[in-house]
N, CA, C and O of each residue as an XYZ file, in Angstrom:
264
protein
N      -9.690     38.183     60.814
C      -9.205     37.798     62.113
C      -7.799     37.238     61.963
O      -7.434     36.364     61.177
N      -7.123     37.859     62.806
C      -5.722     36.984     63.016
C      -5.416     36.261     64.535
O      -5.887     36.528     65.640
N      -4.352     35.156     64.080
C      -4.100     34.354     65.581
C      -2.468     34.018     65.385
O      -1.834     33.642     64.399
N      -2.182     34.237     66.377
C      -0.868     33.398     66.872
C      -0.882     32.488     67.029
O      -1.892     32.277     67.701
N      -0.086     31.097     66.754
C       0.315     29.647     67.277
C       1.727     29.992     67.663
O       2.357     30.875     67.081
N       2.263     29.203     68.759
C       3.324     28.657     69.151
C       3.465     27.340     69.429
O       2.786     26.716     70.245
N       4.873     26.649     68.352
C       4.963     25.080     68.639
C       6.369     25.395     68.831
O       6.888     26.238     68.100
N       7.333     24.555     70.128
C       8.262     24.732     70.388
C       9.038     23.151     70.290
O      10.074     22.906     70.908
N       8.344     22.164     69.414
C       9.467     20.940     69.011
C       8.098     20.232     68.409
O       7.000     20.779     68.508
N       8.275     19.093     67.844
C       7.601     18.344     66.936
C       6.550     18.274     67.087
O       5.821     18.625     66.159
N       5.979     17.799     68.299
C       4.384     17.301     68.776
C       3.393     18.792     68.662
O       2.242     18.933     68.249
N       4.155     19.568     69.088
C       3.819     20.612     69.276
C       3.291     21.361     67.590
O       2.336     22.138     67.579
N       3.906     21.070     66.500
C       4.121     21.492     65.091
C       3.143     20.299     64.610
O       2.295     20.676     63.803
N       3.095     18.728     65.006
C       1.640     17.879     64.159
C       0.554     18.846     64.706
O      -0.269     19.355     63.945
N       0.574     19.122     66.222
C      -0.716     19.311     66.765
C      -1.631     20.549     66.493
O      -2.862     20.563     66.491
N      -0.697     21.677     66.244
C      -0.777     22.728     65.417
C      -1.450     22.961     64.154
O      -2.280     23.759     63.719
N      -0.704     21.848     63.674
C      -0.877     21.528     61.841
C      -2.684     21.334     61.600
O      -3.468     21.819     60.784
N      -2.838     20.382     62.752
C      -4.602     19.776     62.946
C      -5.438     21.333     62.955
O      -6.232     21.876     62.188
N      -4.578     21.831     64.686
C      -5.760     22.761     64.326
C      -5.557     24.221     63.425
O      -6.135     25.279     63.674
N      -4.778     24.029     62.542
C      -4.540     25.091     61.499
C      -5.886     24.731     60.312
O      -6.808     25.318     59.745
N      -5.301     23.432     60.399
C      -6.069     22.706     58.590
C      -7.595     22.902     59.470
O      -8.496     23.321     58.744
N      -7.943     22.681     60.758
C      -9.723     22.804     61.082
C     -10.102     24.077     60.693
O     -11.052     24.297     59.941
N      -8.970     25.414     61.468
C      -9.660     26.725     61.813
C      -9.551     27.446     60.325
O     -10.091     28.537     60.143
N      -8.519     26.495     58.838
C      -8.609     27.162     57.781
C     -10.081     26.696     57.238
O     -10.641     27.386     56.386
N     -10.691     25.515     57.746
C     -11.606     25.018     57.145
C     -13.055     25.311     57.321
O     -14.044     25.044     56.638
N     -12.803     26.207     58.915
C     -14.123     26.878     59.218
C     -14.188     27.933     58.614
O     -15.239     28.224     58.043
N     -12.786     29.016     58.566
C     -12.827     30.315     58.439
C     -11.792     30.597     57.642
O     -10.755     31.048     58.130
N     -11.936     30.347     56.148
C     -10.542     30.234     55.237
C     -10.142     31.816     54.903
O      -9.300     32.137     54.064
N     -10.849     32.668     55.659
C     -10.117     34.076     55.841
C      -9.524     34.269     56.953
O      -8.873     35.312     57.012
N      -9.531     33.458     58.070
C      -8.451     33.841     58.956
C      -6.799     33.279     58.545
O      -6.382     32.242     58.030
N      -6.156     34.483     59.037
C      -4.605     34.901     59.112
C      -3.910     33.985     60.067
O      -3.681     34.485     61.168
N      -3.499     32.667     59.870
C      -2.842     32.239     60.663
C      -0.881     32.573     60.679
O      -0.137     32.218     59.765
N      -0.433     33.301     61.927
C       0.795     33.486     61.841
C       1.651     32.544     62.714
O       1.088     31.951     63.635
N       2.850     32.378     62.514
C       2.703     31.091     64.364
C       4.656     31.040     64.033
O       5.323     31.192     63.009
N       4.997     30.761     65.425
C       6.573     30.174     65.485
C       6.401     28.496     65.674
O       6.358     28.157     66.856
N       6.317     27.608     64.875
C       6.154     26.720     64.489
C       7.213     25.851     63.613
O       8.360     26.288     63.518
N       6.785     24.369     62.831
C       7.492     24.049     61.794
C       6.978     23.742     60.461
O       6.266     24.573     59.897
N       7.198     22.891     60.033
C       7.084     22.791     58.433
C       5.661     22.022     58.520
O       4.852     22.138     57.600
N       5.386     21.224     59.675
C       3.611     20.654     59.031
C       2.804     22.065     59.494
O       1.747     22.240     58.887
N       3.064     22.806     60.210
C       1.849     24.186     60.507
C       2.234     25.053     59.197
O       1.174     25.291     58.617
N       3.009     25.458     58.697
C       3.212     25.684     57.294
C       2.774     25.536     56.208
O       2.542     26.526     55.515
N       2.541     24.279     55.755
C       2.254     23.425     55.291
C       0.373     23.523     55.126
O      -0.356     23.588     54.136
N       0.067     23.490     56.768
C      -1.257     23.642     56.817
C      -2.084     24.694     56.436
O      -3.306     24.753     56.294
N      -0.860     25.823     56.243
C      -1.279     27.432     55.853
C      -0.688     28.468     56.886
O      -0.684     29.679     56.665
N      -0.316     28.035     57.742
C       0.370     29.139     58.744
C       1.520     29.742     57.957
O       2.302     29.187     57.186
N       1.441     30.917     58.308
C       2.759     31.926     57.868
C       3.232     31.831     59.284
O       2.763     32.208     60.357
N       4.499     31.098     58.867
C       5.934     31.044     59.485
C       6.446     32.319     60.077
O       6.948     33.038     59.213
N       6.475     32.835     61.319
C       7.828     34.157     61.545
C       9.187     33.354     61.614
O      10.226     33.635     61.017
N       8.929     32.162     62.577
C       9.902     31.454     62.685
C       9.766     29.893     62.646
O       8.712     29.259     62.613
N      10.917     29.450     62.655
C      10.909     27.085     62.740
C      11.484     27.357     64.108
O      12.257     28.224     64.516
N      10.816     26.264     64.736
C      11.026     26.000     66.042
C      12.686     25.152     66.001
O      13.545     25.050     66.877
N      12.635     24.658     64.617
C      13.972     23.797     64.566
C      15.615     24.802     64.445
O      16.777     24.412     64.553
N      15.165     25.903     64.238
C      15.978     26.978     65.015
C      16.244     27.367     66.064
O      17.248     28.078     66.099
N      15.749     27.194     66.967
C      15.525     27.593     68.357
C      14.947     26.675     69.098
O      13.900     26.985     69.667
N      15.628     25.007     69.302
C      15.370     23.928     69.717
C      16.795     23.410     70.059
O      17.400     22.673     69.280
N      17.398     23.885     71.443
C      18.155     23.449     72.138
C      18.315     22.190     73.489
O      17.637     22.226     74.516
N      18.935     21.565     73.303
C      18.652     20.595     74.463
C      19.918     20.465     75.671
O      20.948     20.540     75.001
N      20.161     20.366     76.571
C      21.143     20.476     77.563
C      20.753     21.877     78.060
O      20.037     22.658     77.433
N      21.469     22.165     79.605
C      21.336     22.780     80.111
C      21.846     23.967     79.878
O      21.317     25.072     79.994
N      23.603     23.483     79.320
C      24.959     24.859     78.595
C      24.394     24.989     77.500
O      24.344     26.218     77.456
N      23.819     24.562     76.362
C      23.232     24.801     75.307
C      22.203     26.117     74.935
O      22.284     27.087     74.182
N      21.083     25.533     76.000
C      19.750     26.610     76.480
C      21.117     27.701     76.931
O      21.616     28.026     75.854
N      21.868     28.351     78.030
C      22.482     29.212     78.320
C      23.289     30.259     77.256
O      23.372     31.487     77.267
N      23.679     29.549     76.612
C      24.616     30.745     76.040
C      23.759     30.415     74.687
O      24.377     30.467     73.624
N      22.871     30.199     74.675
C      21.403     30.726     73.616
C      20.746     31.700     73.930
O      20.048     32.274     73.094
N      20.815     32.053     75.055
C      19.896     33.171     75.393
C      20.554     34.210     75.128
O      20.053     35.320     75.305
């Protein structure tokens, strides 16, 4: 089985991390992949991306990011 996570800034990457380390602990053959940071990583998620890449704040910032 595989799953996607998405964490898009910190809270989002502890809260992740929890339920990475549970769902590796029920089912240590599932594929966790996720755009996340370094604690979902950490927990076993394969990284596509760090949210700390693509964590803009201001309004002109978000804009000419897209």
């Amino acid at each position: 089985m595989k799953l996607f996570l998405l964490a898009g800034e910190a809270s989002g990457d502890l809260h992740g991390s929890h339920l990475v380390t549970e769902l590796k602990l029920q089912r240590p053959d599932m594929e966790i992949v996720a755009w996340g940071g370094p604690l979902m990583e950490k927990a076993g998620a394969r990284l596509l991306s760090d949210y700390r890449q693509r964590a803009y704040m201001g309004l002109w910032e978000v804009i000419k990011n897209l």
